[in-house]
C-alpha positions as CSV (number, residue, x, y, z in Angstrom):
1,X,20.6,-18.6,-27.5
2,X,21.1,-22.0,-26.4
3,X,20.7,-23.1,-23.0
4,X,21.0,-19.5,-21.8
5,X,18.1,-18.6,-23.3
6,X,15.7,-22.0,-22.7
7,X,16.8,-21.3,-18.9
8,X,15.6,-17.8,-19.0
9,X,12.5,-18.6,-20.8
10,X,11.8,-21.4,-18.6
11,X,12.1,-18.7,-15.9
12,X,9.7,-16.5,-17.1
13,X,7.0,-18.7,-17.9
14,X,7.6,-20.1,-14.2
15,X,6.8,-16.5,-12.7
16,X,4.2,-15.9,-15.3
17,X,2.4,-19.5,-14.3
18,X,2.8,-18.8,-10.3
19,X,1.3,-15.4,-11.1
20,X,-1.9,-16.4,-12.9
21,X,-2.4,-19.8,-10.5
22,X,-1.8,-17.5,-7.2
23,X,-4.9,-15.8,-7.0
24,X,-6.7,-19.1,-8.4
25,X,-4.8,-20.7,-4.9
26,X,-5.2,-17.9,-2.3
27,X,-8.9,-17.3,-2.9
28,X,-9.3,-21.6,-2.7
29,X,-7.8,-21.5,0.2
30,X,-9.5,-18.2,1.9
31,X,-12.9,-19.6,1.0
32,X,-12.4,-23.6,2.4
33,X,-11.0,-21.6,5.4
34,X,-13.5,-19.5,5.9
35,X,-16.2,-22.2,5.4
36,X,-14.2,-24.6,7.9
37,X,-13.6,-21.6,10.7
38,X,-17.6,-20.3,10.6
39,X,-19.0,-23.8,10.1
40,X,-16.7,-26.0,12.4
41,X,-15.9,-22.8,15.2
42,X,-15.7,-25.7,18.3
43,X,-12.7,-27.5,17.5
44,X,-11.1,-25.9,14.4
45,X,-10.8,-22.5,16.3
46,X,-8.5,-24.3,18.7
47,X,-6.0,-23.4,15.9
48,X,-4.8,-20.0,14.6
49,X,-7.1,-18.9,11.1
50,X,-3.2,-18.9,9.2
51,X,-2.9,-22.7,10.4
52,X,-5.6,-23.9,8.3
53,X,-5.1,-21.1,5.7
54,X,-1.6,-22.9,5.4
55,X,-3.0,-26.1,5.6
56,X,-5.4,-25.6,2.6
57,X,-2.2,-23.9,0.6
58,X,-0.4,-27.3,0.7
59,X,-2.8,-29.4,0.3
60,X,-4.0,-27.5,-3.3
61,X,-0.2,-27.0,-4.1
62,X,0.6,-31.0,-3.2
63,X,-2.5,-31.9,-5.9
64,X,-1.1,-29.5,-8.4
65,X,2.4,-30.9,-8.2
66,X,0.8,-34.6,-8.3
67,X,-1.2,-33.6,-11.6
68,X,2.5,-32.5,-13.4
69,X,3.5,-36.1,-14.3
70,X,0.3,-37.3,-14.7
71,X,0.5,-35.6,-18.1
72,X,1.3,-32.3,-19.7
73,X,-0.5,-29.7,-17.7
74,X,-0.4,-27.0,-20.0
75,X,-3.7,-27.2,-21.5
76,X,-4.6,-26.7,-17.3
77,X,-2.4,-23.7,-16.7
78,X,-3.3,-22.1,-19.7
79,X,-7.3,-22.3,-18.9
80,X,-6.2,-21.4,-15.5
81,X,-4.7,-18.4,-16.7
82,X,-7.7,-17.5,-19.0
83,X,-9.9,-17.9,-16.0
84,X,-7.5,-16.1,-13.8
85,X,-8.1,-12.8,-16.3
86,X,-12.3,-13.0,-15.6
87,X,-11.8,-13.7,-11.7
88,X,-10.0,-10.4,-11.2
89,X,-12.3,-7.4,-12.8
90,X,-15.1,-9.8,-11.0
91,X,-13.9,-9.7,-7.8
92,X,-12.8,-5.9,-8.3
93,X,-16.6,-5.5,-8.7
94,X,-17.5,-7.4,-5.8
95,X,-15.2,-5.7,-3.6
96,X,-16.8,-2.1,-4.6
97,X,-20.4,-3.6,-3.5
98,X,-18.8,-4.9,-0.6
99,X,-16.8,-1.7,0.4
100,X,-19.8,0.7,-0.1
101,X,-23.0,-1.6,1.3
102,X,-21.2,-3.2,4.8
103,X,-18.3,-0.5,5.7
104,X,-19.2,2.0,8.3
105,X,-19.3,5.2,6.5
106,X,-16.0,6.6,8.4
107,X,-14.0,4.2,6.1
108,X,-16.0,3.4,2.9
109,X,-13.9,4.3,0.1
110,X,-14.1,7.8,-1.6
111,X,-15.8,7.9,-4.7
112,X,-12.4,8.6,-6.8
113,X,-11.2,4.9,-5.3
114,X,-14.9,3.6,-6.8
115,X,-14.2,5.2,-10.3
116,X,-10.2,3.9,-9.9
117,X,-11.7,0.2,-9.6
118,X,-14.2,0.5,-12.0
119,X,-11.7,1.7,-14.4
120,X,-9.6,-1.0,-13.5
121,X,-12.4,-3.9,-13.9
122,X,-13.4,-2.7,-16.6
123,X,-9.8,-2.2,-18.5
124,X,-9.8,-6.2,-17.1
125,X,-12.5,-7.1,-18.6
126,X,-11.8,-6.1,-22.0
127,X,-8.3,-7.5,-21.6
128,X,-10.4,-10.7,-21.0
129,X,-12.6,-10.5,-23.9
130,X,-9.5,-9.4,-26.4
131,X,-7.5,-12.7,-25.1
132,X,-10.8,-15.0,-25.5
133,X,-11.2,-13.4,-28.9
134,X,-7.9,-14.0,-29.8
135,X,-7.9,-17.9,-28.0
136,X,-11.3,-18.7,-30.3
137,X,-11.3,-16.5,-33.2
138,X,-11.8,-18.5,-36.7
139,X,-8.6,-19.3,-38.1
């Protein structure tokens, strides 16, 4: 297909890159943030929480763009990727011992939203061990 076709594959790998390293970025950032706003409350909570959210963001997306020439990042992305399908059903399964143990009963989730999670991590999961079977298997 020519050119057509390398631009709309290079398109598609784009989206399918930004959605594997987003999660990786987001939860980098929430955690430094989180560490920086409850450890350092005197002077960095004379900014908004989304300033230093934001600040974080740039920062991690400003190394990532400085590690592109230094060589072929696709060995990165691609373990990124790979780690990005483990991070998900374990966070699922964090967030259902976090929901039930510290919400005030009025809102803890109903126990069909558990099973739907469960479900979900654990459909994850397998995903996970089917690609790392797949990545490693014996040729």
């Amino acid at each position: 297909m020519g050119a057509l076709g390398f631009s709309l594959f290079s398109f598609v790998v784009l989206f399918s890159l930004f959605d594997s390293q987003f999660a990786t970025i987001d939860g980098l950032s929430r955690a430094t943030t989180d560490a920086l706003w409850q450890e350092h409350g005197s002077w960095s909570r004379k900014r908004p929480y989304r300033f230093w959210y934001l600040i974080f963001v740039v920062i991690i997306c400003i190394a990532m763009l400085a590690a592109i020439p230094v060589g072929t990042p696709y060995a990165i992305w691609l373990m990124v990727a790979w780690i990005s399908k483990l991070h998900m059903p374990m966070y699922m399964f964090a967030l259902i011992y976090v929901n039930n143990k510290c919400l005030p009963k009025k809102i803890k989730p109903r126990w069909y939203d558990n099973l739907i999670l469960i479900l979900a991590g654990i459909e994850l999961f397998v995903f996970f061990i089917m690609l790392t079977w797949d990545i490693f298997r014996p040729k």
